[in-house]
C-alpha positions in Angstrom: 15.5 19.6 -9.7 13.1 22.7 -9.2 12.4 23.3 -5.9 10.1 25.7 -4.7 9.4 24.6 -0.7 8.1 27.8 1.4 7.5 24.9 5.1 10.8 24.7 6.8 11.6 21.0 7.1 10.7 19.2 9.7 11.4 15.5 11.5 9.8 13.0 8.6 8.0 10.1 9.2 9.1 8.3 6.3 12.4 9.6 3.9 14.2 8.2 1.1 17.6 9.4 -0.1 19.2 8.8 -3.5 16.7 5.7 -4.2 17.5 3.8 -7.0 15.1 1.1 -8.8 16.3 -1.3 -11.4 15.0 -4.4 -13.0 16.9 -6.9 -15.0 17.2 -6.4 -18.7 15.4 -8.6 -21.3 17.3 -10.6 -23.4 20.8 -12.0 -23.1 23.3 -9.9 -21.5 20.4 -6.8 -21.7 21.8 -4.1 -19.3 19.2 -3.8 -16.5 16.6 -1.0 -16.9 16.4 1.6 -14.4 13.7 3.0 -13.2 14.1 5.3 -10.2 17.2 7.8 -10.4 18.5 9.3 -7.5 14.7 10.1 -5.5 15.0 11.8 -2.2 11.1 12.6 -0.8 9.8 13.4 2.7 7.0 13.0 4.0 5.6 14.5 7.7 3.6 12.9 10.3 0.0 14.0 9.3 1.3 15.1 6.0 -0.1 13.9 2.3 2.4 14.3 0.2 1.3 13.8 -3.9 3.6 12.5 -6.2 2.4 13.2 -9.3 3.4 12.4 -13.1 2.4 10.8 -16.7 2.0 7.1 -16.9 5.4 5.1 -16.9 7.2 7.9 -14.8 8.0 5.5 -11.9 5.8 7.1 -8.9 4.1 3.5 -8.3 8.1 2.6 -8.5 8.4 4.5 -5.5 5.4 3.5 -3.3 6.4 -0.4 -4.3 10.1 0.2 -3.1 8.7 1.5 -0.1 6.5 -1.7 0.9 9.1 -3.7 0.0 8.1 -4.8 -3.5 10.3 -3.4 -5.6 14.1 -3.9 -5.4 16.3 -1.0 -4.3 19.5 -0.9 -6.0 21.0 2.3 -3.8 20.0 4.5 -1.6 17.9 4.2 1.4 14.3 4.3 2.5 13.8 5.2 6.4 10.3 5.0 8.1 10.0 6.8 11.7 14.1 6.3 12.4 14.9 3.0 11.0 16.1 1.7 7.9 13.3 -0.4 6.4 14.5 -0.8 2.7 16.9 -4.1 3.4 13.7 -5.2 5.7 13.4 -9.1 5.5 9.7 -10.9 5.6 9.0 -11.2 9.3 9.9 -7.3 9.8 7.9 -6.3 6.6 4.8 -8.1 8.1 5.2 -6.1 11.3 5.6 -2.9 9.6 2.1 -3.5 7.8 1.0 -1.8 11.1 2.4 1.4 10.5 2.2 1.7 6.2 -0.5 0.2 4.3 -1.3 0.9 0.8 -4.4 1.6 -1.1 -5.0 0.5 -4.5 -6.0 2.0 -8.1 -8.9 -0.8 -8.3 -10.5 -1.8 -5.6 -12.5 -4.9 -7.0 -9.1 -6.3 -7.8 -7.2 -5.7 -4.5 -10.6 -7.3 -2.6 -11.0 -10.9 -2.0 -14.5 -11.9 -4.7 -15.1 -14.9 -3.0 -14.8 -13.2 1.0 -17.1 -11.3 2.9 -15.9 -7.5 3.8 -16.3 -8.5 6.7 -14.0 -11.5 6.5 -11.6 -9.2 4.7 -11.7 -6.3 7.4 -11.0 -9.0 10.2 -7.5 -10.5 8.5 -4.9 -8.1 9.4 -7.1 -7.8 12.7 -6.4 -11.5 13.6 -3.3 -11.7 11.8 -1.8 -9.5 14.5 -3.1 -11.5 17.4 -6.7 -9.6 17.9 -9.4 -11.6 19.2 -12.6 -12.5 17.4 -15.2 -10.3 19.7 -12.8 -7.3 19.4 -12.1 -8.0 15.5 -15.8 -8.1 15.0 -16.0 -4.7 17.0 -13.2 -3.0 14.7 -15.1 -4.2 11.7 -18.2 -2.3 12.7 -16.0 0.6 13.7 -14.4 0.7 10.6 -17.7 0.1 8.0 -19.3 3.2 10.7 -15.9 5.4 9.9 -16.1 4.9 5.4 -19.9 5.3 5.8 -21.0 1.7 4.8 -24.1 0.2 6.8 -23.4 -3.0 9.4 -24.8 -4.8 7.1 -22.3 -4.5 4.6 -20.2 -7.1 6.1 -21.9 -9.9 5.4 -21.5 -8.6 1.7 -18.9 -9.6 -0.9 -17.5 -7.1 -3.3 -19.6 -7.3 -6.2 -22.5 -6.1 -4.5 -21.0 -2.8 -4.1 -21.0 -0.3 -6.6 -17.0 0.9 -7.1 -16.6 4.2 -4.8 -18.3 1.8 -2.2 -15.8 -0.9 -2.9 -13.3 2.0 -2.4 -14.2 2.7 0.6 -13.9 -0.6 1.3 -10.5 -0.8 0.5 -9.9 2.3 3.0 -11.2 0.7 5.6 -9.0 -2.3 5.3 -6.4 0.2 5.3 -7.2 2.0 8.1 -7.6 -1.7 10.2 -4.5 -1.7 11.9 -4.4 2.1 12.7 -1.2 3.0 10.3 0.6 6.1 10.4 1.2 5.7 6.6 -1.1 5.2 4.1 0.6 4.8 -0.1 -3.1 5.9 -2.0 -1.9 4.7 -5.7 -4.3 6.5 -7.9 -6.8 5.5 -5.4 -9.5 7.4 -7.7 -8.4 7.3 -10.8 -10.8 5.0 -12.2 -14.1 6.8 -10.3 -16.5 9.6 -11.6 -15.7 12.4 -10.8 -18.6 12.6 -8.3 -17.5 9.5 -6.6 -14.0 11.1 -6.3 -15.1 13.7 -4.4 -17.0 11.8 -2.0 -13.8 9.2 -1.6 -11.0 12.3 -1.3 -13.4 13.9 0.9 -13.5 11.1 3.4 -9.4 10.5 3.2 -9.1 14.0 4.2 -11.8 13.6 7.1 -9.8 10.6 8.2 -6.4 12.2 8.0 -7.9 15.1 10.4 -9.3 12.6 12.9 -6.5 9.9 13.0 -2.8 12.5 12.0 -2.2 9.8 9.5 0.4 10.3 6.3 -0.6 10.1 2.8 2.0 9.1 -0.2 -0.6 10.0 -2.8 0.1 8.8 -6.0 -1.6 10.5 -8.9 -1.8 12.0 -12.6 -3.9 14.3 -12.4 -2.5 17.9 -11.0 -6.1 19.1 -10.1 -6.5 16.0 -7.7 -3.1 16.5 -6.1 -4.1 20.1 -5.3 -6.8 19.4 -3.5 -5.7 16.7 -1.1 -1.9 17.6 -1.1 0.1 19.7 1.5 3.5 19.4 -0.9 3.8 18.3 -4.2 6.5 16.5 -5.7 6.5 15.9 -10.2 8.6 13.1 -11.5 9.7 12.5 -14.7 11.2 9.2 -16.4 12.3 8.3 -12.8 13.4 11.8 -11.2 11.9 14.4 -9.3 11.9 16.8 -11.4 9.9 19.8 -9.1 8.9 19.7 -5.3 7.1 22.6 -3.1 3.8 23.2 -1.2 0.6 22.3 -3.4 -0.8 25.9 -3.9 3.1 26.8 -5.8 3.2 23.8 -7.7 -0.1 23.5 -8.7 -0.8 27.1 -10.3 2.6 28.4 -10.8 5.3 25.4 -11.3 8.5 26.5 -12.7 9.9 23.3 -14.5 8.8 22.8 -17.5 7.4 19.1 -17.1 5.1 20.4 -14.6 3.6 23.7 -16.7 3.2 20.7 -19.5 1.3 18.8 -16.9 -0.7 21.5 -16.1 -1.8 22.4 -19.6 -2.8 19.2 -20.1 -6.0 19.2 -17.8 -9.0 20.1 -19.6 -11.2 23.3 -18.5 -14.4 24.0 -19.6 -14.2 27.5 -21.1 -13.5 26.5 -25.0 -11.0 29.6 -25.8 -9.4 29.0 -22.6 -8.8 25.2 -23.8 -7.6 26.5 -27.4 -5.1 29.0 -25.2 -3.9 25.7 -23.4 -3.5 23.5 -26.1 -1.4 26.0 -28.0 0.6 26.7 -25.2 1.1 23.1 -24.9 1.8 22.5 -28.4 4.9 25.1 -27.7 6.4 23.0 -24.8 6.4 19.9 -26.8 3.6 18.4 -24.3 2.8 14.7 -24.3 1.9 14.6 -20.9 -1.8 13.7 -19.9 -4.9 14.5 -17.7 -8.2 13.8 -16.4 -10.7 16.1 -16.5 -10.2 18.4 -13.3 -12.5 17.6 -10.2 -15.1 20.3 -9.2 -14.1 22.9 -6.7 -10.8 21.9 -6.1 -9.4 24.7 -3.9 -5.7 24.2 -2.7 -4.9 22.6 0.6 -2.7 24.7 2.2 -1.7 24.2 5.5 1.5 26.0 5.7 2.9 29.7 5.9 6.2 29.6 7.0 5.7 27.3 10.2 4.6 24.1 9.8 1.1 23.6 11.7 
């Protein structure tokens, strides 16, 4: 593994060590297929770390075996001090607290047939709020994504995706986590949209100190909401380092592939990338890069 950190560590939040994924084999006496080898990832109170590769790498692997829906071979996963990868049901439903997860679409992962506001006020009640102070949260909440009041008397299909996005952050945000897993949270948004939704995660990270696990594909999205980065490739971290490093000068070879393969809009400068591509053998993929996606660095030397 390349590693090209410049923060000194400090205490993590959440850490895994040697994690190790497999699912059985198809067929008779089919060896089982791994699909995490040997991950060890940090992440810091306040932090967003993005975990980025190609499609089938295994970095939705990760943020699965960290909720507790993926089966861990080996290896640990430790959240704020305590093992939580051998966590049985009740424990999992308490540690929905403290980590919650954001999904890729948000129609999907949203109740058609429940009000947002029904859908805001589950985990509230599910963890012994009242109704008055559920009701309160809920307003809180649709104030804090920038929906109206209204909007909780709503179902999902009235809103237009980015909204139902937002949406899905509030849910997320419901129980006040310290840990938030964003998988490809705005992959499937316009670009304009995915501004406005990366913009309001990073507002919310400033205001609340909250952790993001942000799962991604796209190196120009990672660099703009990432502190670190870490690549991964067919199941192994491949590269990790601060965002600025990773994203414009990455050593491994993976990663400069990865790079390459986001589109720019000068044409010679494209024709430049895609032969340079064509020489690393790349097969890795990209969207097109967001507008005025300027690094997020936070860290020289100290961590702040």
């Amino acid at each position: 593994m390349t590693t090209t950190e410049a923060c000194a560590p400090a205490e993590a939040l959440l850490s895994t060590r040697n994690l190790h994924v497999s699912y059985p084999g198809q067929g008779w006496r089919a060896p089982r297929a791994e699909v995490l080898h040997d991950v060890s990832l940090d992440i810091r109170p306040g932090e967003t770390l993005g975990l980025v590769g190609e499609s089938g790498s295994g970095k939705t692997t990760i943020g699965r075996a960290i909720l507790g829906l993926a089966p861990v071979a080996s290896g640990t996963v430790v959240f704020d001090g305590e093992r939580i990868d051998q966590a049985g049901r009740a424990r999992r439903r308490q540690l929905s607290r403290d980590i919650q997860v954001i999904f890729q679409d948000p129609y999907t992962s949203l109740n058609p047939s429940r009000t947002v506001g029904d859908t805001l006020a589950e985990p509230l009640l599910g963890h012994g709020a009242g109704a008055k102070e559920a009701r309160l949260r809920v307003s809180d909440l649709l104030a804090r994504v920038r929906l109206p009041a209204d909007a909780a008397a709503r179902l999902p299909r009235e809103f237009s995706g980015g909204q139902r996005q937002r949406v899905a952050i509030a849910r997320a945000l419901a129980l006040r986590p310290r840990l938030i897993i964003c998988d490809e949270p705005v992959s499937a948004l316009d670009l304009t949209t995915q501004r406005t939704v990366l913009d309001l995660l990073l507002e919310i990270q400033d205001e609340t100190d909250v952790a993001y696990l942000f799962v991604t594909h796209d190196l120009s999205v990672v660099r703009f909401v990432s502190h670190r980065v870490a690549v991964i490739r067919h199941g192994r971290i491949v590269e990790t380092g601060d965002a600025g490093t990773v994203t414009t000068r990455p050593q491994h070879a993976y990663t400069q592939a990865l790079l390459l393969a986001a589109p720019v809009t000068d044409v010679a400068a494209q024709r430049r990338r895609r032969e340079a591509a064509r020489r690393l053998g790349c097969t890795a993929t990209s969207t097109p890069s967001m507008p005025c996606c300027a690094p997020r660095i936070r860290c020289s030397g100290t961590w702040s």
